[in-house]
Biopython code that builds the backbone (N, CA, C, O; Angstrom):
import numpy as np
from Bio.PDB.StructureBuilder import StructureBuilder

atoms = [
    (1, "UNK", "N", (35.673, 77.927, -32.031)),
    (1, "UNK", "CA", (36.088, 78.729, -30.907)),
    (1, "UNK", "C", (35.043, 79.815, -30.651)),
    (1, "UNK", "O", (34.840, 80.593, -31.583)),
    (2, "UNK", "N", (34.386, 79.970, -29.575)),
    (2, "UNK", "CA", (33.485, 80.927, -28.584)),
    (2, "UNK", "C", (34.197, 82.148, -28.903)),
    (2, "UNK", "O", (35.427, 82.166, -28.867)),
    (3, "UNK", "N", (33.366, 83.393, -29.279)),
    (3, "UNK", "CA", (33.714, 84.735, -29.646)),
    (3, "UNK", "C", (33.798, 85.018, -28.445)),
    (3, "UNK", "O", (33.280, 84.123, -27.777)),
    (4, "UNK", "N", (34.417, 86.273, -27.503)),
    (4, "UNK", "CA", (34.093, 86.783, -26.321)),
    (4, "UNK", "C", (33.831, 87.906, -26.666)),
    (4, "UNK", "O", (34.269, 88.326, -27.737)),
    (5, "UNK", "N", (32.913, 88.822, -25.704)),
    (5, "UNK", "CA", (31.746, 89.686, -25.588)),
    (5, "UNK", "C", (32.633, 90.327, -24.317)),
    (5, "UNK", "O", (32.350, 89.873, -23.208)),
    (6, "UNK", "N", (33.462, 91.133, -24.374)),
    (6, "UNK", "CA", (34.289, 91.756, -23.308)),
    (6, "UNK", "C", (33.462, 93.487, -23.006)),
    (6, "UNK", "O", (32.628, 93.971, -23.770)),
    (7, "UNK", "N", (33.742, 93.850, -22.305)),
    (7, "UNK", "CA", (33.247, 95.373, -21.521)),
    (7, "UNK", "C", (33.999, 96.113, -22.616)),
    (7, "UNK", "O", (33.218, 97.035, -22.852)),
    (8, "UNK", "N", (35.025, 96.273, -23.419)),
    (8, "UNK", "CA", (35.165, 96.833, -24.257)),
    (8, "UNK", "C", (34.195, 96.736, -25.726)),
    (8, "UNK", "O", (33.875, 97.503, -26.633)),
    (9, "UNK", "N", (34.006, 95.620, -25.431)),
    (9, "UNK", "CA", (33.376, 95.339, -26.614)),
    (9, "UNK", "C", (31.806, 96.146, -26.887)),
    (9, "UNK", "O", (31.220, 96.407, -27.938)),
    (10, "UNK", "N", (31.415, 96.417, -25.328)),
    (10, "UNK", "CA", (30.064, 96.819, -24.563)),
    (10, "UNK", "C", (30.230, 98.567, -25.267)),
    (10, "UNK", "O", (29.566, 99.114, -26.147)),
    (11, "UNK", "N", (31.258, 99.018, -24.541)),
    (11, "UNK", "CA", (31.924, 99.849, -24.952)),
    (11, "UNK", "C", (31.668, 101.190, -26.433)),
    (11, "UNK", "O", (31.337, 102.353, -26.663)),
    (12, "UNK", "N", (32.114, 99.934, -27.047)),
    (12, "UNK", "CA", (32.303, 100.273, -28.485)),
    (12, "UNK", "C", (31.045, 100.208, -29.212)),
    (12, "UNK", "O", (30.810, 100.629, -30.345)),
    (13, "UNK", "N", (30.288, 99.630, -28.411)),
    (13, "UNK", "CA", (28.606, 99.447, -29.105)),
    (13, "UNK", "C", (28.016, 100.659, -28.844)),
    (13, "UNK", "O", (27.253, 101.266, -29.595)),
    (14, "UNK", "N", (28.342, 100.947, -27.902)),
    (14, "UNK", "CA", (27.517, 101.717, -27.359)),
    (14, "UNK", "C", (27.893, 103.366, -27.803)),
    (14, "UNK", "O", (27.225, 104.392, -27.681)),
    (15, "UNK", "N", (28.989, 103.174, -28.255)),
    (15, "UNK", "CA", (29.362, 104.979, -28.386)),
    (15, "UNK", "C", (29.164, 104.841, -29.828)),
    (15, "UNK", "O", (29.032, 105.909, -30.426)),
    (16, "UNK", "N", (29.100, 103.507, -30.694)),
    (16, "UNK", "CA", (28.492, 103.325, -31.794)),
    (16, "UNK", "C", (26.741, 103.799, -32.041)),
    (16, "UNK", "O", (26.260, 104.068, -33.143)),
    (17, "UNK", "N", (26.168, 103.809, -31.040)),
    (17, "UNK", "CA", (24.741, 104.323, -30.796)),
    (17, "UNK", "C", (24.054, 102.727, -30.852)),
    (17, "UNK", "O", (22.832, 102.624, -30.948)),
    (18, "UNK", "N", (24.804, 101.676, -30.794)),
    (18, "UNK", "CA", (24.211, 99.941, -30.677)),
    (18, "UNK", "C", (23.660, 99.918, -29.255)),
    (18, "UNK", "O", (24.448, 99.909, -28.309)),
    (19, "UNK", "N", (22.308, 99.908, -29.058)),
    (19, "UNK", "CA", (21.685, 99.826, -27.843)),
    (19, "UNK", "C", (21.237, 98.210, -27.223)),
    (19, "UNK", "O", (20.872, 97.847, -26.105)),
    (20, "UNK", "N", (21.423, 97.582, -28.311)),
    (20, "UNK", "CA", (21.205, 96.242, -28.033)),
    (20, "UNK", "C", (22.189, 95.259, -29.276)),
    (20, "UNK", "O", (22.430, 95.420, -30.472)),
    (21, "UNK", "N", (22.572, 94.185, -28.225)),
    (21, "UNK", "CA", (23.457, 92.849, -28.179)),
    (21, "UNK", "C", (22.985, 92.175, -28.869)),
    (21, "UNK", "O", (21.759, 92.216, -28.766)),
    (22, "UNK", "N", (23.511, 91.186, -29.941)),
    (22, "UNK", "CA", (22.349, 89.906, -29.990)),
    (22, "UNK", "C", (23.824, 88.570, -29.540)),
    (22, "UNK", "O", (24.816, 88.187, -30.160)),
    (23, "UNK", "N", (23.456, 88.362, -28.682)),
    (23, "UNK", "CA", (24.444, 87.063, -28.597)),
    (23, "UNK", "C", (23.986, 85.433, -28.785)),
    (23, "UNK", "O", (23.114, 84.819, -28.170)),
    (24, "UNK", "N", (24.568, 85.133, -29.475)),
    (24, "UNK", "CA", (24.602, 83.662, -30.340)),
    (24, "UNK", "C", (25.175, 82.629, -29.408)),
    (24, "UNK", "O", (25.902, 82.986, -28.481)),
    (25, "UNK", "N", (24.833, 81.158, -29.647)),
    (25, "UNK", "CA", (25.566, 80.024, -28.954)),
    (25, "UNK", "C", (26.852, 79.806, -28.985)),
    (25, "UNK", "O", (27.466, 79.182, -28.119)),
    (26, "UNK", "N", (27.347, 80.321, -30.014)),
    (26, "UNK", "CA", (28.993, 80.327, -29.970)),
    (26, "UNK", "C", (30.002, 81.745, -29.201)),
    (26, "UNK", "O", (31.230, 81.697, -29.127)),
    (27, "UNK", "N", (29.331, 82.686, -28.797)),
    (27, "UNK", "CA", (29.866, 83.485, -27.821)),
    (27, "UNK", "C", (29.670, 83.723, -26.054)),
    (27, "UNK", "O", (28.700, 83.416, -25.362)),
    (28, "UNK", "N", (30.565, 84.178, -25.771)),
    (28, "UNK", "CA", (30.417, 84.425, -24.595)),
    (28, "UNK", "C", (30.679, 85.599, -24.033)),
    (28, "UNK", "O", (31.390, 86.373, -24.673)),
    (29, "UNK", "N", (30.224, 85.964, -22.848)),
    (29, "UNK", "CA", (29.834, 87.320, -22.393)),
    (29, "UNK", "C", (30.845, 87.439, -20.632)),
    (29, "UNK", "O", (30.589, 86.521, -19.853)),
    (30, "UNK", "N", (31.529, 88.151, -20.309)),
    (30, "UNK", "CA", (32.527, 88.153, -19.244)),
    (30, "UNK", "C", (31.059, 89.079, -17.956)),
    (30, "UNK", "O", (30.183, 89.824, -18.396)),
    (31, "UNK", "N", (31.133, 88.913, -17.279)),
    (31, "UNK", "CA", (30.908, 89.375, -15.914)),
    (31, "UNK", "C", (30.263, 91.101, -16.374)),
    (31, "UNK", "O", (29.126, 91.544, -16.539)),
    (32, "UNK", "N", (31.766, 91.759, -16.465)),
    (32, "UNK", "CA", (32.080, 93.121, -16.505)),
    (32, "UNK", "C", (31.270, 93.382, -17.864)),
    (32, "UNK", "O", (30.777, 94.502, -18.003)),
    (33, "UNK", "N", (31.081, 92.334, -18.977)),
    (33, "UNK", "CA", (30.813, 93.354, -19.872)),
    (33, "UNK", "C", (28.917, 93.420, -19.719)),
    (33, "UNK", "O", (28.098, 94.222, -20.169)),
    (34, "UNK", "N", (28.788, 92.307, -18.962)),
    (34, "UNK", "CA", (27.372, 92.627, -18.516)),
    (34, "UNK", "C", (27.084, 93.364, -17.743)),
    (34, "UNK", "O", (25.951, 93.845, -17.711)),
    (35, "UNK", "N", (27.998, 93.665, -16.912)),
    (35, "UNK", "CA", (27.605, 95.031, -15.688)),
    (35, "UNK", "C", (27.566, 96.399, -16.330)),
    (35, "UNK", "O", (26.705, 97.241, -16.077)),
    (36, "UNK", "N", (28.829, 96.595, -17.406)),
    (36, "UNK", "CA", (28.939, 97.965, -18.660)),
    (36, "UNK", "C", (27.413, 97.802, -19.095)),
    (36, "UNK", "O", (26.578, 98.651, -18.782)),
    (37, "UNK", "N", (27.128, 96.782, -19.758)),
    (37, "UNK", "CA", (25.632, 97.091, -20.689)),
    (37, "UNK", "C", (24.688, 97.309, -19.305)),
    (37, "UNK", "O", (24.623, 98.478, -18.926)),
    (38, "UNK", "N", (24.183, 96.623, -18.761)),
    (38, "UNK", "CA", (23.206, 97.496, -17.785)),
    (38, "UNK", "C", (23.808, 98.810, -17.316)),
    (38, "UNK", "O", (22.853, 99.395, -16.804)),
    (39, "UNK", "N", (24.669, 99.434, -17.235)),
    (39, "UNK", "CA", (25.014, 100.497, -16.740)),
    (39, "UNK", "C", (24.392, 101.344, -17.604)),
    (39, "UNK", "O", (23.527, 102.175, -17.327)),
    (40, "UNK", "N", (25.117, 100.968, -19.204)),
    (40, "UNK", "CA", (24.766, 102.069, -20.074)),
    (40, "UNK", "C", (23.424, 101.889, -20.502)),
    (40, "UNK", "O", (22.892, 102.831, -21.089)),
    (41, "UNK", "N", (22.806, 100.876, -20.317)),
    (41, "UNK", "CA", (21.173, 100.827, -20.624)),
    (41, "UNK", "C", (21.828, 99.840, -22.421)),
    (41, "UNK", "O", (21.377, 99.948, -23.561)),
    (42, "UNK", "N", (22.596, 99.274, -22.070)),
    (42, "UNK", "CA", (22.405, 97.973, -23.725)),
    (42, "UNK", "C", (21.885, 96.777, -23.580)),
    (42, "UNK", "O", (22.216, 95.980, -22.703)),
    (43, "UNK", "N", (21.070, 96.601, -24.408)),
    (43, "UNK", "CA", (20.163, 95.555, -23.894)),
    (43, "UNK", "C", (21.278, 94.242, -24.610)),
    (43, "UNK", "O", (21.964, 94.244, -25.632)),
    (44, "UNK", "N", (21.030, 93.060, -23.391)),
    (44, "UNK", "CA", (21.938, 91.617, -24.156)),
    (44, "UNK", "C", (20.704, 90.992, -24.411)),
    (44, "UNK", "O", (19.763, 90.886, -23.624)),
    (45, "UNK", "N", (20.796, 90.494, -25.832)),
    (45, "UNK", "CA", (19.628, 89.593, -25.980)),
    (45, "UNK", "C", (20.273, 88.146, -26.408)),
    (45, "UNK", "O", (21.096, 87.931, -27.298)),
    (46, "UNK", "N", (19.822, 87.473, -25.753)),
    (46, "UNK", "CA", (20.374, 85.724, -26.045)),
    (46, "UNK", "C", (19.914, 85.114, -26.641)),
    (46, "UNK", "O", (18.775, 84.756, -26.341)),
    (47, "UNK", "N", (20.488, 84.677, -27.740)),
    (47, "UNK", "CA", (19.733, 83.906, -28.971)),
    (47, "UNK", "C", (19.897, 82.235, -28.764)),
    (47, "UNK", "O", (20.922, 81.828, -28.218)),
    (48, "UNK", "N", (18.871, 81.286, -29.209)),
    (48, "UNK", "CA", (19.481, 79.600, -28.987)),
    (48, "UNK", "C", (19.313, 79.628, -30.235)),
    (48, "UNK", "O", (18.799, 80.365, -31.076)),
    (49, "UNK", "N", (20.112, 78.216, -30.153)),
    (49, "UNK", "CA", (19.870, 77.707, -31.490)),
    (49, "UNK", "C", (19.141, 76.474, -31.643)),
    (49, "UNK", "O", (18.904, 75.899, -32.705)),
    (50, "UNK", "N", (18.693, 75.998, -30.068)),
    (50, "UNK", "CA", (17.568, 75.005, -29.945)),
    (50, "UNK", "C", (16.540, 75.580, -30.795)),
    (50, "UNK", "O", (16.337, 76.746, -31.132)),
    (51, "UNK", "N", (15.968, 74.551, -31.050)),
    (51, "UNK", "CA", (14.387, 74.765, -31.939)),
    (51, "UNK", "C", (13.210, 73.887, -30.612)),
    (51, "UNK", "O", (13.189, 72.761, -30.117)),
    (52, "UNK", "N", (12.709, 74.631, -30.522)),
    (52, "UNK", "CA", (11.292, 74.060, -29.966)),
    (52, "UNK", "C", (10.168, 73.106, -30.642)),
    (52, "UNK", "O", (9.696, 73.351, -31.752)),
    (53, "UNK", "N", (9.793, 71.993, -29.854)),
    (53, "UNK", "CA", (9.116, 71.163, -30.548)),
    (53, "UNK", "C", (7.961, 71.682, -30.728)),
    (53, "UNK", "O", (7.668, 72.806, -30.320)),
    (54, "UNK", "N", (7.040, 70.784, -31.471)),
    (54, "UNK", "CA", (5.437, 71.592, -31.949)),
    (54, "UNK", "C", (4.806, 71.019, -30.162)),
    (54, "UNK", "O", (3.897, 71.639, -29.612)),
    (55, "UNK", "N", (5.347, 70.039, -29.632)),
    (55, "UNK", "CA", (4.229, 69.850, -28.437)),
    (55, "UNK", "C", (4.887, 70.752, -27.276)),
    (55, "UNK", "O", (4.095, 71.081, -26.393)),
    (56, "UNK", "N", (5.830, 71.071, -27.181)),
    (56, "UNK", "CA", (6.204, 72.387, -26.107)),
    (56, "UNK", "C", (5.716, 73.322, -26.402)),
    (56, "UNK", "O", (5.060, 73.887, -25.527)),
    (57, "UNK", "N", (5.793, 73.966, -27.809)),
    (57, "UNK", "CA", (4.693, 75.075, -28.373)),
    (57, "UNK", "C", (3.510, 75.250, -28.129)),
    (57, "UNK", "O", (2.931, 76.187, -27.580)),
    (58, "UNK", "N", (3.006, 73.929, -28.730)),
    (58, "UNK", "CA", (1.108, 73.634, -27.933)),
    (58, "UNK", "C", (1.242, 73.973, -25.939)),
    (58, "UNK", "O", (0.583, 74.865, -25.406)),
    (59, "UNK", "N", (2.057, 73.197, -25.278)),
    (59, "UNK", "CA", (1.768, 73.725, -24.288)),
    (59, "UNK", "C", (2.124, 75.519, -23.704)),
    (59, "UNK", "O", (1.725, 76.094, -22.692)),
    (60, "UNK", "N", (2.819, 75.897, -24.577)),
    (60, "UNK", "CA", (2.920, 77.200, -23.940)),
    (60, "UNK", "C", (1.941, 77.684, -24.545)),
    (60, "UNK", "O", (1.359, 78.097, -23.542)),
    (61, "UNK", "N", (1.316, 77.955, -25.333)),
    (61, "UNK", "CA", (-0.416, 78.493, -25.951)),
    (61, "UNK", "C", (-0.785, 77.851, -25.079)),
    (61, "UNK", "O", (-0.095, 78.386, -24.211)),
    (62, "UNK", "N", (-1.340, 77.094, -24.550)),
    (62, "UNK", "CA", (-2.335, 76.843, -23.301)),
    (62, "UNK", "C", (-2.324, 77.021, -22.116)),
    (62, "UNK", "O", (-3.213, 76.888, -21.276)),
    (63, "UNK", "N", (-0.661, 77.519, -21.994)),
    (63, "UNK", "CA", (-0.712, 77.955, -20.216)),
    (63, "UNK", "C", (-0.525, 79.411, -20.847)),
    (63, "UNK", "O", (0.124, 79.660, -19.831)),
    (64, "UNK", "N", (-0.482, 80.591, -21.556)),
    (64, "UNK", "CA", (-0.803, 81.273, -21.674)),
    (64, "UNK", "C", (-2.388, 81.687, -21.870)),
    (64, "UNK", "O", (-2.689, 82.775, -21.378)),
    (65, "UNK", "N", (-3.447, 80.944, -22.536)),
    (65, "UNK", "CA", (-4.480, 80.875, -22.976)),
    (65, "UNK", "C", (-5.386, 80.763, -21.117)),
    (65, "UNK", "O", (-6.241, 81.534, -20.679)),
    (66, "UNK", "N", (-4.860, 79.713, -20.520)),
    (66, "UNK", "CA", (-5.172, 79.444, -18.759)),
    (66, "UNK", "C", (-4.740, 80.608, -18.220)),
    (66, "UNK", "O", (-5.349, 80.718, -17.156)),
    (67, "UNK", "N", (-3.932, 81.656, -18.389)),
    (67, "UNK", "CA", (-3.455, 82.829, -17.570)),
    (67, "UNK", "C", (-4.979, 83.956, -18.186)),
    (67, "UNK", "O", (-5.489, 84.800, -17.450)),
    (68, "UNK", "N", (-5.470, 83.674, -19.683)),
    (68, "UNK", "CA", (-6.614, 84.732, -20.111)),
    (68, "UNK", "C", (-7.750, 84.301, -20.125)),
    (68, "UNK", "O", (-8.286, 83.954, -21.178)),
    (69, "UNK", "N", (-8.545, 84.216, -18.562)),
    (69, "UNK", "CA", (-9.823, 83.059, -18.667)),
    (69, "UNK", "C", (-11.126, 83.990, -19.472)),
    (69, "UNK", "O", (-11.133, 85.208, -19.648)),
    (70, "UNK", "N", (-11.967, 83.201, -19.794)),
    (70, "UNK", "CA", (-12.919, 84.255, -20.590)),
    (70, "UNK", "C", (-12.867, 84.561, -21.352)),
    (70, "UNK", "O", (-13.477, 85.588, -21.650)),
    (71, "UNK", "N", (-11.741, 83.583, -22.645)),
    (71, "UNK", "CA", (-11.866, 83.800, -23.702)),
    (71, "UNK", "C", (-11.620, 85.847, -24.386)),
    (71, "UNK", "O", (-12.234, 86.289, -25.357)),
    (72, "UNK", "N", (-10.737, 86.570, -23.643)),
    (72, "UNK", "CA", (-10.077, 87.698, -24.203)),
    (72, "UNK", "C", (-9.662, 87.727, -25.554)),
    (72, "UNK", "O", (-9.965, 88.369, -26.560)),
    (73, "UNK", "N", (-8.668, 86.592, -25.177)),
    (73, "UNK", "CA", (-7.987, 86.391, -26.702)),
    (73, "UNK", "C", (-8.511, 85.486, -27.335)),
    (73, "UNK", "O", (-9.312, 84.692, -26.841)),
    (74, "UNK", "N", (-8.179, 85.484, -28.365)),
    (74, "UNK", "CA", (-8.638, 84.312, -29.302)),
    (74, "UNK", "C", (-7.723, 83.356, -29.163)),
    (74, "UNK", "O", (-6.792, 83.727, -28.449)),
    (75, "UNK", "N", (-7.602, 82.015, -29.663)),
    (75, "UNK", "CA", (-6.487, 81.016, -29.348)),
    (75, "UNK", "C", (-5.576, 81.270, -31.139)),
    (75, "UNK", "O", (-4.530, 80.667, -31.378)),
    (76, "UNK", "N", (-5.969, 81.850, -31.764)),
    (76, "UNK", "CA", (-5.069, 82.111, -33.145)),
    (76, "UNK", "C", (-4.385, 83.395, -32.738)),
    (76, "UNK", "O", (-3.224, 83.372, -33.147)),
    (77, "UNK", "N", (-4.667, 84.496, -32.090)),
    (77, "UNK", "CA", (-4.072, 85.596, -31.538)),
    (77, "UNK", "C", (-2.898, 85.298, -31.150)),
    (77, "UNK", "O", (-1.801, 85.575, -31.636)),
    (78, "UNK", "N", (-3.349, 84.400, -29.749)),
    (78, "UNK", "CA", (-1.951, 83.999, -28.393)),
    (78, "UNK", "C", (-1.337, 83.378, -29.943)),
    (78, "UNK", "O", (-0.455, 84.007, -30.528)),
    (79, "UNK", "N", (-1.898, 82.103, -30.515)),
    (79, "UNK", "CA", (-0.395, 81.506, -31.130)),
    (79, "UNK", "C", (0.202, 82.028, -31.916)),
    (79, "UNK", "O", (1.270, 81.512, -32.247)),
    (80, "UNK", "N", (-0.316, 83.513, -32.669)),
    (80, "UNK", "CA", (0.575, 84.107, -33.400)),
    (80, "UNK", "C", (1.461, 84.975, -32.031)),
    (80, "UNK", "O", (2.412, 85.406, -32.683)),
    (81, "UNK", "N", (1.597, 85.249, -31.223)),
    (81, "UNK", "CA", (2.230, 86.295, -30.556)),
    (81, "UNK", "C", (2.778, 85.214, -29.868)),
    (81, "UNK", "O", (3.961, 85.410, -29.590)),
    (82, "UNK", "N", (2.392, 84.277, -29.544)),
    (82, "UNK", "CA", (3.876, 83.611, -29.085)),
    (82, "UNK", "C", (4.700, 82.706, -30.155)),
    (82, "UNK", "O", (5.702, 82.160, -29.690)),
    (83, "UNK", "N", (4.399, 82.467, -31.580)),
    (83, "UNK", "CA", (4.743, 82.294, -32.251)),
    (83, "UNK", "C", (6.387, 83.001, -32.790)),
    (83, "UNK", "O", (7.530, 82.637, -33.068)),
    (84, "UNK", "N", (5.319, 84.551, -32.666)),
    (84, "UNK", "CA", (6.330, 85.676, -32.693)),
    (84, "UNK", "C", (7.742, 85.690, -32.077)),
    (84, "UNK", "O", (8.835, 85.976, -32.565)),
    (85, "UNK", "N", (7.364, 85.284, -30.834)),
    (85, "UNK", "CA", (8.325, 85.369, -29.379)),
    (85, "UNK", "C", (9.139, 84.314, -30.025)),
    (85, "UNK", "O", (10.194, 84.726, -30.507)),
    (86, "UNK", "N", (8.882, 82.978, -30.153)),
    (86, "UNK", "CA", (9.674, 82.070, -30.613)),
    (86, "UNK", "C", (10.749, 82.348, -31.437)),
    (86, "UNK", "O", (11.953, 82.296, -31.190)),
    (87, "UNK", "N", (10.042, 82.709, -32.653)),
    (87, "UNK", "CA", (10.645, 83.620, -33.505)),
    (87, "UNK", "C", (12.226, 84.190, -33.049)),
    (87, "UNK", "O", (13.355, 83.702, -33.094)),
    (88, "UNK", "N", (11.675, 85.428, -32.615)),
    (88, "UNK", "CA", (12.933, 86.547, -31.642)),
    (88, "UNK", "C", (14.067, 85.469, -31.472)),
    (88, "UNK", "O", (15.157, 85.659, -32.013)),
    (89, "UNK", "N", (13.829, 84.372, -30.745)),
    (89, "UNK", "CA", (14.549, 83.299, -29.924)),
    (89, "UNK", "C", (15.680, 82.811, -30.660)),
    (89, "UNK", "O", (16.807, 82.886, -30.171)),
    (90, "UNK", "N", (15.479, 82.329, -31.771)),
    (90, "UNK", "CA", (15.668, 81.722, -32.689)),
    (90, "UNK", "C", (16.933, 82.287, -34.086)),
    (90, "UNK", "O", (17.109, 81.584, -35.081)),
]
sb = StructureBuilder()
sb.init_structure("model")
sb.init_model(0)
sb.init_chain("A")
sb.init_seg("    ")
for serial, (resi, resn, name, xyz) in enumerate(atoms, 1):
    if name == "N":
        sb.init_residue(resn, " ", resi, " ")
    sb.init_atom(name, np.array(xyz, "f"), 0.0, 1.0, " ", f" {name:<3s}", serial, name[0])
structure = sb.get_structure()
């Protein structure tokens, strides 16, 4: 059974000093309690529980790597920092 993530719930985070959400695949989030967290400035962060393959990975390092022409970054840089990002996701 899906947890719900109600405007009270927003609420209570927040006068807790919880500035940010982490919500999981098994909950859900109502309308209102997303309008409370942007109001009060709480960040919702959405977690999957998909895993990303190694060849979707390779392509996002390379359309990031195509956005930094001229060699800026290094290509071990981008894949640790989007590595990172993955990470967060996860």
């Amino acid at each position: 059974m899906k947890k719900l993530i109600s405007e009270k719930t927003i609420v209570e985070a927040f006068n807790r000093g919880n500035l940010k959400i982490e919500l999981t695949p098994d909950m859900l989030i109502t309308p209102q309690a997303e309008s409370k967290a942007a109001q009060l400035g709480v960040e919702i962060i959405k977690k999957t529980s998909e895993k990303i393959s190694y060849i979707d990975k390779q392509r996002i390092i390379n359309a990031v790597i195509e956005r930094f022409p001229g060699g800026k970054y290094s290509r071990n840089k981008i894949e640790k920092v989007v590595q990172d990002i993955l990470n967060t996701l996860s």
